[in-house]
TIVO-626110 format. One line per 4 residues: for each residue x, y, z of C-alpha. Coordinates in nm, 4 decimals, decimal comma, m for minus. Layout:
<rs>
X/Y/Z  ...;
</rs>
This chain:
<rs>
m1,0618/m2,6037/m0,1287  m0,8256/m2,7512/m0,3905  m1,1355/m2,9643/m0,5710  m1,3109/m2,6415/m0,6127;
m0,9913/m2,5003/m0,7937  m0,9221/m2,8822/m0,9464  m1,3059/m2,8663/m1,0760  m1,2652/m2,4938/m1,2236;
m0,9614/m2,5602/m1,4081  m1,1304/m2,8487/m1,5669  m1,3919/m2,6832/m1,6654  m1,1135/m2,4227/m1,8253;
m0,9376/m2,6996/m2,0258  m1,3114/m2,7943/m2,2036  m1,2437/m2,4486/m2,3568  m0,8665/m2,4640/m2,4876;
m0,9834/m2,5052/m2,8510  m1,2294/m2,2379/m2,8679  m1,1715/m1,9011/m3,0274  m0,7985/m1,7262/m2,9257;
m0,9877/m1,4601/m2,7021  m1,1752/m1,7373/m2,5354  m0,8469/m1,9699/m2,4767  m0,6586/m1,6575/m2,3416;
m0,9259/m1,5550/m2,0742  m0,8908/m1,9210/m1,9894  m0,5413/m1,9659/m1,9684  m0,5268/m1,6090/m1,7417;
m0,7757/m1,8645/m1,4546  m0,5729/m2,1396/m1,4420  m0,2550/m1,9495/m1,3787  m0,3908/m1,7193/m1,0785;
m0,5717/m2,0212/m0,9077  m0,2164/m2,2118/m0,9601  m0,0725/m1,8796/m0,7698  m0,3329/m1,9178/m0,5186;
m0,3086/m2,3042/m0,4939  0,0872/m2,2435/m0,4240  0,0249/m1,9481/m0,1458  m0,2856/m2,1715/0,0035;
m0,0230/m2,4778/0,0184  0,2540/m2,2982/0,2417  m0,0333/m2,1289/0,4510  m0,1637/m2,4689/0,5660;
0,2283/m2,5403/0,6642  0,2744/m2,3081/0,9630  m0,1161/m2,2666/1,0316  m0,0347/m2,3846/1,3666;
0,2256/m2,0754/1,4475  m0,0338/m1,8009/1,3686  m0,2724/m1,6238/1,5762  m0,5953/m1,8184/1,6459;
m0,7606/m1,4631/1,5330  m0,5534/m1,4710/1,2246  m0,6227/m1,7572/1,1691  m1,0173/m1,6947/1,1543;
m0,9575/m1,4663/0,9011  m0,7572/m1,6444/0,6825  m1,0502/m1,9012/0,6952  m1,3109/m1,6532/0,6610;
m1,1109/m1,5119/0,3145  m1,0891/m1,9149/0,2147  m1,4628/m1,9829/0,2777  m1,5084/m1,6657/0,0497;
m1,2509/m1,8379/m0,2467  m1,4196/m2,1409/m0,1990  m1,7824/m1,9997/m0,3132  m1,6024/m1,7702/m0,5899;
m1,4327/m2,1073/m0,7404  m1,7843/m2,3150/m0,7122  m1,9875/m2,0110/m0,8533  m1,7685/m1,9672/m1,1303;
m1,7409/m2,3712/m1,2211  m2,0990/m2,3465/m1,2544  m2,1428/m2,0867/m1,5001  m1,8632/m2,2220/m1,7438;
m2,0552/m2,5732/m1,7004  m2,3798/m2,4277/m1,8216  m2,2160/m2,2576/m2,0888  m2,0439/m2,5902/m2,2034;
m2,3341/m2,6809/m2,4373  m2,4528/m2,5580/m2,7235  m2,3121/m2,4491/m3,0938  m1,8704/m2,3789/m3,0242;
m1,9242/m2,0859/m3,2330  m2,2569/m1,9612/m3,1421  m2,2355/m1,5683/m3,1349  m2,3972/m1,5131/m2,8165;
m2,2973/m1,8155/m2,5980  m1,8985/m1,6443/m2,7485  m2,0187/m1,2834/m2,5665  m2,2110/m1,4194/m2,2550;
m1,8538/m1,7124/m2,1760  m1,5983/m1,4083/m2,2499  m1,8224/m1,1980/m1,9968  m1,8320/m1,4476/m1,7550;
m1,4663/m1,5268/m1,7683  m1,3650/m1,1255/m1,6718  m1,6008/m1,1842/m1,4001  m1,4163/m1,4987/m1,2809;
m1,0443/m1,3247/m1,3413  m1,2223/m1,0133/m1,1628  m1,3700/m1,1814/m0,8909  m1,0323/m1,3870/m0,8042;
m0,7620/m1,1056/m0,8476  m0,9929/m0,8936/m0,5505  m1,0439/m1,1919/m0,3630  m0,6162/m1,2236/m0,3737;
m0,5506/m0,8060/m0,3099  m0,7762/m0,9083/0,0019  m0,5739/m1,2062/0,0945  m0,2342/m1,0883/m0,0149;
m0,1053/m0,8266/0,2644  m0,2089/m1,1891/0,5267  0,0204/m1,3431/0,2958  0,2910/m1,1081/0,3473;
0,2155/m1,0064/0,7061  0,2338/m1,4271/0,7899  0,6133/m1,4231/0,6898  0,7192/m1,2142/0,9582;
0,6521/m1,4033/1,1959  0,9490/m1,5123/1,3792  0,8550/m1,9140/1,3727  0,8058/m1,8631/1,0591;
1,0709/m1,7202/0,9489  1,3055/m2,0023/1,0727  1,1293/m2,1910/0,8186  1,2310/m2,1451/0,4351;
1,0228/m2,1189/0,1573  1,1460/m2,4091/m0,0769  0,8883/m2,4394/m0,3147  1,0146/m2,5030/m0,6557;
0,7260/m2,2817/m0,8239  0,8148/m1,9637/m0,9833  0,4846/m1,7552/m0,9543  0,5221/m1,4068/m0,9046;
0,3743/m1,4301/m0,5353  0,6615/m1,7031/m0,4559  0,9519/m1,5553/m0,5668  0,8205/m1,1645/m0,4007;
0,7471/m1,4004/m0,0745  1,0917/m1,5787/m0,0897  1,2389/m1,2614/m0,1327  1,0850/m1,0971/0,1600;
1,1367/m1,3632/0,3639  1,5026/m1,3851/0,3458  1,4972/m0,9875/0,3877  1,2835/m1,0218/0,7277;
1,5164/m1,3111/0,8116  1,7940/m1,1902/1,1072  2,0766/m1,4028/0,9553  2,4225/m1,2804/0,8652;
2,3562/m1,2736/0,4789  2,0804/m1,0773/0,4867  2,2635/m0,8593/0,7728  2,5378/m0,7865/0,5993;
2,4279/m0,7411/0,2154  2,5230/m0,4238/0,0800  2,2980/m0,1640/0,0465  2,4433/0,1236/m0,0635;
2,4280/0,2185/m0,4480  2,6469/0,4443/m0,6653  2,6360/0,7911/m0,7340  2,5666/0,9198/m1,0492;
2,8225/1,1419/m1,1519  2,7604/1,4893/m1,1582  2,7819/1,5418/m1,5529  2,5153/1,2588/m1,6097;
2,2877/1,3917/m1,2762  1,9980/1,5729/m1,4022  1,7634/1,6830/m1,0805  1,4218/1,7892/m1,0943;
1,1959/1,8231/m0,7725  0,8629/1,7137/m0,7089  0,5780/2,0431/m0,6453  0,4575/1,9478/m0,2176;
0,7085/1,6369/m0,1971  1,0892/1,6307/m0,0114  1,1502/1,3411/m0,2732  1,3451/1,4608/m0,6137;
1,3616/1,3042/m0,9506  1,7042/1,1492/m1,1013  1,7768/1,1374/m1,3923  2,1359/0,9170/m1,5142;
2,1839/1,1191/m1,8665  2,4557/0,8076/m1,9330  2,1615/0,5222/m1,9312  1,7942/0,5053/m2,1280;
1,6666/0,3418/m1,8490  1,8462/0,5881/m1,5929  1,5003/0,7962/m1,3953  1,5156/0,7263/m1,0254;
1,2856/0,8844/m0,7083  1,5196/1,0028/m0,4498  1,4106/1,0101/m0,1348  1,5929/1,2237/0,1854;
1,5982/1,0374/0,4844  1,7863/1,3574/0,7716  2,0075/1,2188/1,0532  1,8518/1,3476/1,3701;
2,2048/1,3949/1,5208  2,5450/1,1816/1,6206  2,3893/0,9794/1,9428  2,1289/0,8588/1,6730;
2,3297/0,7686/1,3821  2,4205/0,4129/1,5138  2,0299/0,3126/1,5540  1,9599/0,4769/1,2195;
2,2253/0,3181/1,0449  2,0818/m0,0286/1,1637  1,7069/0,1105/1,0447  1,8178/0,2238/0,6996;
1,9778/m0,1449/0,6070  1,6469/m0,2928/0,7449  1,4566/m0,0713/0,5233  1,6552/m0,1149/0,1963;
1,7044/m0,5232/0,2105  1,2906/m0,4957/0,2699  1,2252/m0,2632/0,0322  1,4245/m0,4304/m0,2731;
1,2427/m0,7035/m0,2539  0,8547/m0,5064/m0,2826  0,6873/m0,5693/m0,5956  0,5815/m0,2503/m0,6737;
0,2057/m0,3403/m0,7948  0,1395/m0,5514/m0,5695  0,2969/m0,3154/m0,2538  0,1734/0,0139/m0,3752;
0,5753/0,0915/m0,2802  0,8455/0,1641/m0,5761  1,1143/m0,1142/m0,5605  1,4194/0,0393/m0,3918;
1,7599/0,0150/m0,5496  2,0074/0,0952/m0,2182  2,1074/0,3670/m0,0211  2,3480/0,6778/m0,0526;
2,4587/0,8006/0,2388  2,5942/1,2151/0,2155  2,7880/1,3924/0,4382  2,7241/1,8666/0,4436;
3,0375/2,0244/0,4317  2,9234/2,1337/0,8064  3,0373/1,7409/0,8575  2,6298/1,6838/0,9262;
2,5548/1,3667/0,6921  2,1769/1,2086/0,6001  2,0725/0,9239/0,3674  1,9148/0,9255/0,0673;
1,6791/0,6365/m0,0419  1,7272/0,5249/m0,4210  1,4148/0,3998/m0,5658  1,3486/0,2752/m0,9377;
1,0391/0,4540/m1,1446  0,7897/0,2670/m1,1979  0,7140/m0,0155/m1,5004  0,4726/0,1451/m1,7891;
0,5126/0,5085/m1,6146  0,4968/0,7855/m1,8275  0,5707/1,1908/m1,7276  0,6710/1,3178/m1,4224;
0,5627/1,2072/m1,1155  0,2884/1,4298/m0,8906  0,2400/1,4360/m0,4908  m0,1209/1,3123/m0,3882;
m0,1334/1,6988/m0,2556  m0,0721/1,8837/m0,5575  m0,3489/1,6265/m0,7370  m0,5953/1,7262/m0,4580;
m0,5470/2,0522/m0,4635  m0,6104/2,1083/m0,8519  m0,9497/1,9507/m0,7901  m1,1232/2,2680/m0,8861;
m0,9422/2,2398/m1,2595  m1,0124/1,8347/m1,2990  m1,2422/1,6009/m1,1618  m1,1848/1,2687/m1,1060;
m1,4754/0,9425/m1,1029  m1,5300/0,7750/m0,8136  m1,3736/0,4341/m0,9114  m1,0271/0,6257/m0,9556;
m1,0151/0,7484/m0,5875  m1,1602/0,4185/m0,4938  m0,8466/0,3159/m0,6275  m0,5894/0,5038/m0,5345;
m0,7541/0,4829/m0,1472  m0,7089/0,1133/m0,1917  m0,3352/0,1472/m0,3187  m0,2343/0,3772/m0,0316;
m0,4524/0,1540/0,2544  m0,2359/m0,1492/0,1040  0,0802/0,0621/0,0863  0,0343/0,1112/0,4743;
m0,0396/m0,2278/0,5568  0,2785/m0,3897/0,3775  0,4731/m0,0970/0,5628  0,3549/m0,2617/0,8884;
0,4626/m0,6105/0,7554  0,7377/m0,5229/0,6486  0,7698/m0,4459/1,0558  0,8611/m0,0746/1,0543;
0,6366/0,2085/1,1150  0,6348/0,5368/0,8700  0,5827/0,8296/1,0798  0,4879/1,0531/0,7970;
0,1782/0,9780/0,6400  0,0099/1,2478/0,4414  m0,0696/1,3090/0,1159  0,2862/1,4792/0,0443;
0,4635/1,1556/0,0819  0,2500/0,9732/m0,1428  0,3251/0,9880/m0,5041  0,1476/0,9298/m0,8634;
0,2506/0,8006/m1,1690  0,0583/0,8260/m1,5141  m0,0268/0,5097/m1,6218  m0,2605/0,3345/m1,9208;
m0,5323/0,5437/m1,9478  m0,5690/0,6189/m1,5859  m0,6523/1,0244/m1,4919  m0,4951/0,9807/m1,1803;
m0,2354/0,6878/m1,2820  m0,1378/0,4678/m0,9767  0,0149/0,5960/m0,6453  0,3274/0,5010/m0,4222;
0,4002/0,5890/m0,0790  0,7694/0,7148/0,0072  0,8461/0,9629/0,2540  1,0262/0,7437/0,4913;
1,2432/1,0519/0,6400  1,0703/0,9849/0,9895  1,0540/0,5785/0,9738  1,1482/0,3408/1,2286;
1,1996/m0,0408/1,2848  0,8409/m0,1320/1,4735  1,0048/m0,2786/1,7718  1,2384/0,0783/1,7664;
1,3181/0,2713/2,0099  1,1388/0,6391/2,0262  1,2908/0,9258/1,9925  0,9674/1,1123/2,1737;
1,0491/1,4750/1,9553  0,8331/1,5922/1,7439  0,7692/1,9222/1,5761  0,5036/2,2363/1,5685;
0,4536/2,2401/1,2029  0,1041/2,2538/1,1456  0,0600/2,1016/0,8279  0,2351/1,8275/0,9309;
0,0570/1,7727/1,2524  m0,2819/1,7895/1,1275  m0,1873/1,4620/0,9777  m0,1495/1,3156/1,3263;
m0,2754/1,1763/1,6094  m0,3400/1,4524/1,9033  m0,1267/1,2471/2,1407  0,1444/1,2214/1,8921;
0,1107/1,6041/1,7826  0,4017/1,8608/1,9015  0,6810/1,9446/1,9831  0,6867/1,6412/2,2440;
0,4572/1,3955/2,1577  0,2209/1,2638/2,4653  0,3064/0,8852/2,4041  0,5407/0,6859/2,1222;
0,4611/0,6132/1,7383  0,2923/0,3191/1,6863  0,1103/0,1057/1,4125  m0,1660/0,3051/1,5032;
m0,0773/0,6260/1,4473  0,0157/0,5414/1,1154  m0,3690/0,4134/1,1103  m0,4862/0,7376/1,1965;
m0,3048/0,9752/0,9476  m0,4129/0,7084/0,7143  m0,7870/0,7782/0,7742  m0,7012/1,1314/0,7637;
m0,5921/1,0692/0,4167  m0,8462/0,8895/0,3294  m1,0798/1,1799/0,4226  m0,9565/1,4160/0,1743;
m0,8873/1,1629/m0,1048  m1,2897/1,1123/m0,0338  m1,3954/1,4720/m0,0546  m1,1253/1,5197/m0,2778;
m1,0743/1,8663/m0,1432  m0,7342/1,9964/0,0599  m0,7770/1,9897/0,4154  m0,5438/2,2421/0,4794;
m0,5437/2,6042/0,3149  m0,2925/2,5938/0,0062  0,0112/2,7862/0,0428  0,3328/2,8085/m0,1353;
0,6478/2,8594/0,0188  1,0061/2,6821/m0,0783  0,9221/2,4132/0,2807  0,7475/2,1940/0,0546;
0,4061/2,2739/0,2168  0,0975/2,2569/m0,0775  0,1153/2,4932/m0,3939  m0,1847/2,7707/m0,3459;
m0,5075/2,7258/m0,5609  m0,7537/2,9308/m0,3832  m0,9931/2,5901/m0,4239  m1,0168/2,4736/m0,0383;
m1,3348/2,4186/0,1164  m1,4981/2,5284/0,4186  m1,2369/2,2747/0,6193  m0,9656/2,5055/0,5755;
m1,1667/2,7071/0,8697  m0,9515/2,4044/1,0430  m0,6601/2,6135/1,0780  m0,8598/2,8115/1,3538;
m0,8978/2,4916/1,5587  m0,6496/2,4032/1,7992  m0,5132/2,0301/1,6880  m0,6669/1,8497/2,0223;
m1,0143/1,9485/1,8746  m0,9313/1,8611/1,4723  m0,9866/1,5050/1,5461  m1,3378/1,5423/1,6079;
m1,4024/1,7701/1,3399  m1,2561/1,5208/1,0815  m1,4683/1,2155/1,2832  m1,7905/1,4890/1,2424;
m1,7066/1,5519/0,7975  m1,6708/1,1698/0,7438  m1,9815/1,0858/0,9214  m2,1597/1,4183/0,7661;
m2,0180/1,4533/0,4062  m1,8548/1,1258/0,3014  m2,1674/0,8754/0,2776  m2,2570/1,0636/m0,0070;
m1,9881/1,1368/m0,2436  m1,7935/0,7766/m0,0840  m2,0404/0,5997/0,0171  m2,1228/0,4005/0,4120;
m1,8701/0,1473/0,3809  m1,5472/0,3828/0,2699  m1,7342/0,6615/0,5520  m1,7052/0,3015/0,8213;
m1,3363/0,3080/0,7345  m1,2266/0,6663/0,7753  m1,4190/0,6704/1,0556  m1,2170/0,3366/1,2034;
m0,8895/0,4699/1,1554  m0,9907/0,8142/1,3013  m1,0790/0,6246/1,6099  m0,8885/0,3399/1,6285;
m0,7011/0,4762/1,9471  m1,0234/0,5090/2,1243  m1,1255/0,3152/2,3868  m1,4618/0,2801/2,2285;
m1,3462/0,1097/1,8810  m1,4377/m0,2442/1,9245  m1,2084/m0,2773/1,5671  m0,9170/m0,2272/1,7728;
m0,9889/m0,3065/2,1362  m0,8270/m0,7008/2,1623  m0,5088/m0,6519/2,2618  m0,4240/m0,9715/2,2167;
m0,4514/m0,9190/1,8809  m0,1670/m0,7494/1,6677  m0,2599/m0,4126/1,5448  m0,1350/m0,5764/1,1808;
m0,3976/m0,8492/1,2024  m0,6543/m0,6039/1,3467  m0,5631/m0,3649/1,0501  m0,6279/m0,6443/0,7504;
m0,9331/m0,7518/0,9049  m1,0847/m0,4177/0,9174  m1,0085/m0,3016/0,5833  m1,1279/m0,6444/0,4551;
m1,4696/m0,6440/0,6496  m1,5181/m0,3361/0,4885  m1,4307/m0,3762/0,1763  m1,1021/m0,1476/0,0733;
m0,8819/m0,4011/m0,0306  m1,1631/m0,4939/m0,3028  m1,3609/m0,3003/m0,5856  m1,6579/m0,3275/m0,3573;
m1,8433/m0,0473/m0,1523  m2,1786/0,0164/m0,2500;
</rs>
């Protein structure tokens, strides 16, 4: 593997007197195979305390980096002769550099949430992370691993942040979201996402306690691009002049964000007044499918999946900007005990599994539940039309538009039958507008409680592992579906 990288960054250096745009593009390969090379390095170190399946894939992904680095070599060979300032040799070596930095930053979203998912594992853990690199994927993974770590600094770091005081607070909510924006008058850089997190009552405030410092030592050490999760500043915890207290998660806006934030929902459900290309919901499908798997390796479950709890920022040039998931008010350590309560809300359990729908759920939360409600998601991000009829009301349920399509004849299901009627629109509408791969995918997660879904069947498997692989075979981690 490494004389594949060893050979491409040679054939890099043959170009570090060529024209500035030229030496840039150049410069931009050798630094994210030297991020690679540094993640590949610590991989091979505790190989032999993963999963043999895991281990598969992680060979499968290498075998893939392997032909990307040779590939690539090539091409800048062939395009090592010839006049240094020949016009066209200048636009076909610029070309085929993006297609190299491309080609390599997809390969590493695909082999990233492994990455992440490897350092919770308990052997591993044990073992520090002393490498004396400062890539961006080092210091995130050094930082995760000391929050996954069940030592007493990490235990006992302080996670709570200060109030803003009331005559700097400036609050402004969020149209379908419970989360709020903050805004600290007193600073510039002052704009926060607050996110609720209710107490369920006194017997539970112990275990949540113990959840919410989990959560917040995990969650401040997300990079935010690279998670699809904003970067979490600490805690507040708030106690109702009833004596009834909740927490509040603190979370920093995002780099390069510009206006106020907007719930997936409300996006989706203006549809009718702007619509969006296909590689932008490609995208934002492949930032909340990554958001969900770091959630999971991060070792908690989220409870709440559904386009409410999923938020977008303008960014660049972007229509739809980049999205974040939050809505943690139902989250739980993975390992957690279950409360078994639900609720009969039925925008919120359309969003869920049927055994995990109601008042008392049939069977606890799991890592695939969260799977399902993703697919769910994933269905109307594909059709880009609300599921659910649009109605406004101060619960934070969807602002009306009057735009839904024929599924909001869903309402007139009962939920044990809406399952199948989402598995029947992703097989019958999504191939077109999607195409067969993202349609595979929906149709996974919809299914991957069912004893028929060979995706998910190997129990000896961890639904994590099972989770990456699928999304990788098919191709949502990458820029790849048709």
């Amino acid at each position: 593997m490494y004389r594949y990288g060893i050979k491409l960054v040679n054939a890099c250096q043959t170009y570090h007197n060529a024209e500035p745009e030229i030496k840039k593009l150049t410069t931009i390969v050798e630094w994210i195979w030297y991020r690679i090379s540094v993640q590949i390095r610590h991989l091979k170190d505790v190989c032999e305390d993963l999963e043999p399946e895991f281990i598969q894939h992680q060979d499968n992904l290498l075998m893939d980096l392997a032909s990307e680095l040779s590939l690539a070599t090539g091409k800048l060979n062939s395009l090592c002769r010839g006049h240094k300032r020949d016009k066209l040799r200048y636009v076909l070596l610029k070309k085929s550099l993006d297609n190299t930095i491309g080609s390599l930053e997809a390969w590493q979203h695909r082999f990233d949430p492994g990455w992440y998912l490897m350092l919770k594992k308990q052997k591993y853990t044990s073992r520090r992370i002393v490498d004396d690199h400062d890539s961006d994927a080092m210091v995130t993974a050094k930082k995760i691993q000391i929050a996954l770590s069940n030592d007493d600094s990490a235990r006992l770091q302080n996670i709570y942040c200060p109030s803003v005081k009331e005559e700097y607070a400036q609050w402004a909510s969020i149209d379908s979201s419970t989360a709020v924006v903050l805004t600290d008058t007193s600073r510039t850089d002052g704009i926060y996402i607050v996110d609720p997190l209710p107490c369920p009552g006194v017997s539970e405030a112990g275990d949540l306690e113990s959840d919410v410092r989990a959560l917040v030592r995990k969650l401040r050490a997300v990079d935010p691009v690279r998670f699809s999760m904003l970067q979490c500043s600490g805690a507040q915890r708030k106690r109702s002049k009833a004596g009834s207290f909740h927490y509040e998660l603190v979370f920093r806006f995002p780099e390069n964000a510009s206006g106020e934030p907007t719930s997936l929902a409300t996006l989706i459900a203006s549809a009718k007044q702007k619509r969006h290309s296909l590689s932008e919901r490609l995208r934002i499908a492949q930032q909340l499918t990554r958001a969900v798997c770091y959630v999971h390796a991060l070792d908690f479950v989220h409870k709440n999946i559904r386009p409410e709890s999923v938020l977008a920022f303008r960014q660049n040039r972007s229509t739809l900007g980049s999205v974040y998931l939050v809505g943690f008010e139902m989250f739980r350590r993975e390992d957690g005990s279950s409360r078994m309560t639900g609720d009969s809300s039925w925008e919120r359990n359309v969003y869920r599994h049927p055994k995990r729908q109601g008042n008392h759920p049939e069977t606890a939360h799991s890592m695939q539940h969260d799977i399902y409600s993703l697919g769910v998601c994933l269905l109307e991000i594909g059709l880009w039309q609300p599921i659910l009829p649009l109605v406004a009301d101060a619960k934070g349920t969807r602002p009306d538009s009057g735009n839904a399509m024929e599924v909001q004849q869903l309402t007139t299901l009962p939920l044990d039958q809406v399952k199948k009627k989402f598995e029947s629109l992703a097989n019958g509408l999504l191939p077109s507008v999607m195409g067969d791969k993202y349609r595979d995918i929906v149709v996974n997660c919809l299914t991957c409680l069912d004893d028929e879904n060979v995706e998910f069947a190997d129990t000896s498997v961890s639904t994590g592992v099972k989770y990456i692989q699928m999304v990788c075979r098919h191709g949502l981690l990458v820029i790849v579906f048709c």
